[in-house]
C-alpha positions as CSV (number, residue, x, y, z in Angstrom):
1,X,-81.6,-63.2,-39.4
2,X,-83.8,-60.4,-38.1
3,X,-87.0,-60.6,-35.5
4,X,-89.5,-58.5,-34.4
5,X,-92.2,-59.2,-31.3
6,X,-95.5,-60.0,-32.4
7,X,-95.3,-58.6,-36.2
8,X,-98.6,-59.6,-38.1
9,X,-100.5,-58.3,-40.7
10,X,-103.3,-59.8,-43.4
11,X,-102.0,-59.7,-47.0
12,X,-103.7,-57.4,-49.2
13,X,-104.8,-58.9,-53.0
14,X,-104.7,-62.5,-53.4
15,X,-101.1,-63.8,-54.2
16,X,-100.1,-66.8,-56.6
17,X,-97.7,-69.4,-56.1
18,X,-94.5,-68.2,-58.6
19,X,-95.4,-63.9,-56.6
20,X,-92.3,-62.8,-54.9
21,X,-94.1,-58.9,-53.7
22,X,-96.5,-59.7,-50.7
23,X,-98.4,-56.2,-50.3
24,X,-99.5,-56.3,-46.3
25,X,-102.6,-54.0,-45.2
26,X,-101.7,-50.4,-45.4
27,X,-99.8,-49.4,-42.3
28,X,-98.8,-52.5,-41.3
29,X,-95.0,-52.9,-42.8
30,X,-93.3,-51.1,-39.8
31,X,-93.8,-54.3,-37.3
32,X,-91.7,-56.5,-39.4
33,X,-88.0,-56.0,-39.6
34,X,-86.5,-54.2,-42.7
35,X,-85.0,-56.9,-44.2
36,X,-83.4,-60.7,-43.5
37,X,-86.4,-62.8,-41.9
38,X,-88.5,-65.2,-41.7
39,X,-92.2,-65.0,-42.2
40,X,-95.5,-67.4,-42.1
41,X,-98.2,-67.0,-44.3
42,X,-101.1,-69.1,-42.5
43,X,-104.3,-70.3,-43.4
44,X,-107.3,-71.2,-40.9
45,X,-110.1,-74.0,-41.4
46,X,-113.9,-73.3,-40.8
47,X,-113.5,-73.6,-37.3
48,X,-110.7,-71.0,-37.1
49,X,-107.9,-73.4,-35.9
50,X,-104.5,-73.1,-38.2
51,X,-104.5,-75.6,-41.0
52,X,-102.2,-74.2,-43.5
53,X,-98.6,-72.8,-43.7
54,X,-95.9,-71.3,-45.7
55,X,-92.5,-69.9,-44.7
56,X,-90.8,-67.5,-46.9
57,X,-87.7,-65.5,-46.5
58,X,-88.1,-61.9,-46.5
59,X,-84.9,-60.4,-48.1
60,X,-86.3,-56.5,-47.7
61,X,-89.4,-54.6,-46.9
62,X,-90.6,-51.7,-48.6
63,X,-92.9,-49.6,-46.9
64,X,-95.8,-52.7,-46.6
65,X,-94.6,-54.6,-49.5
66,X,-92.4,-57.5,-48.6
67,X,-89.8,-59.4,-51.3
68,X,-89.7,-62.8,-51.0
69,X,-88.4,-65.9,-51.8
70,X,-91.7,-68.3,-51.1
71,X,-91.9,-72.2,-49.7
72,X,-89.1,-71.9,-47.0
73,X,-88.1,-74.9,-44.6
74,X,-89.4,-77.4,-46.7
75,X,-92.9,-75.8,-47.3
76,X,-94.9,-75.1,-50.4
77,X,-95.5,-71.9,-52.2
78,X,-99.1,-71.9,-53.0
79,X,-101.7,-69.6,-53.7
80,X,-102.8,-67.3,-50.9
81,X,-106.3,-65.2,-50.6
82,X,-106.9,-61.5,-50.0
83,X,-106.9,-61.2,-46.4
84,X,-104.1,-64.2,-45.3
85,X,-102.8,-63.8,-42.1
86,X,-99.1,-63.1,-42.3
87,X,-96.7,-63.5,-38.7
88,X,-92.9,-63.0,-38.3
89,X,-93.1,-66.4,-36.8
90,X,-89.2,-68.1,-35.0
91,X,-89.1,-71.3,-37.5
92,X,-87.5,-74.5,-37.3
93,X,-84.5,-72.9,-39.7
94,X,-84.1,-70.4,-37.8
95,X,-83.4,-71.4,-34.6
96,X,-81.1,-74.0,-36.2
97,X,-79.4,-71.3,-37.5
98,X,-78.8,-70.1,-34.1
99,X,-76.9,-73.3,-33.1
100,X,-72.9,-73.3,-34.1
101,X,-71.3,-75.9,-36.2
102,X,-68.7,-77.8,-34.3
103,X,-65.9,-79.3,-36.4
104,X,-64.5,-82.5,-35.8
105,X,-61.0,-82.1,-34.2
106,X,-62.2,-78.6,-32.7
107,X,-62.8,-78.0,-29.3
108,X,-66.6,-77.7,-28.1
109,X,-68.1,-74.2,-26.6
110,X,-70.7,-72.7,-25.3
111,X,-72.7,-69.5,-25.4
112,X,-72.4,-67.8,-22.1
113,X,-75.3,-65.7,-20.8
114,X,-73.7,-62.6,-22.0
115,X,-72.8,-64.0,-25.3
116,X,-70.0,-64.6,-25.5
117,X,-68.0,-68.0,-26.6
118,X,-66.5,-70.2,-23.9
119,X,-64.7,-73.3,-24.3
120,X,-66.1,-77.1,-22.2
């Protein structure tokens, strides 16, 4: 999984819910990563607070058109006006992909400040 710091953009044309091409506003694409992330498409009520969201995963970026595959980490693909805010947001997912899978019968480690494995 890929991150960037504070990559946002506002799509350009509205998208339906089946679209896998977001197009983001021209000159934009460069603050996502190039390929393998998360991102959140979010909308806003009439008082500008957040009141909708969908995660997709970005498999590649193209310039400022991203590829995705839509209604990530158990959220909807739905329709989305010209002009939705779009973040490369850390989700639930992928934090949790951060977190190692201990097998029963193995023995438990850590990750050390310098990232490295070492065992309790």
């Amino acid at each position: 999984m890929n991150y960037s710091n504070n990559a946002f953009s506002v799509i350009v044309g509205a998208i339906a819910s089946a679209d896998t091409i977001i197009a983001l506003a021209p000159g934009t694409g460069s603050r996502f990563p190039a390929s393998d992330f998360r991102a959140t498409l979010v909308g806003y009520d009439v008082n500008g607070n957040e009141d909708a969201w969908e995660i997709v995963h970005c498999s590649s970026r193209s310039g400022d058109a991203l590829t995705v595959t839509r209604g990530q980490e158990g959220t909807s693909a739905v329709a989305w006006d010209n002009g939705a805010r779009i973040e490369n947001r850390i989700t639930a997912g992928s934090m949790a992909a951060l977190e190692p899978t201990i097998t029963p019968g193995t023995t438990a480690q850590y990750l050390r400040g310098d990232k490295t494995w070492r065992d309790f």
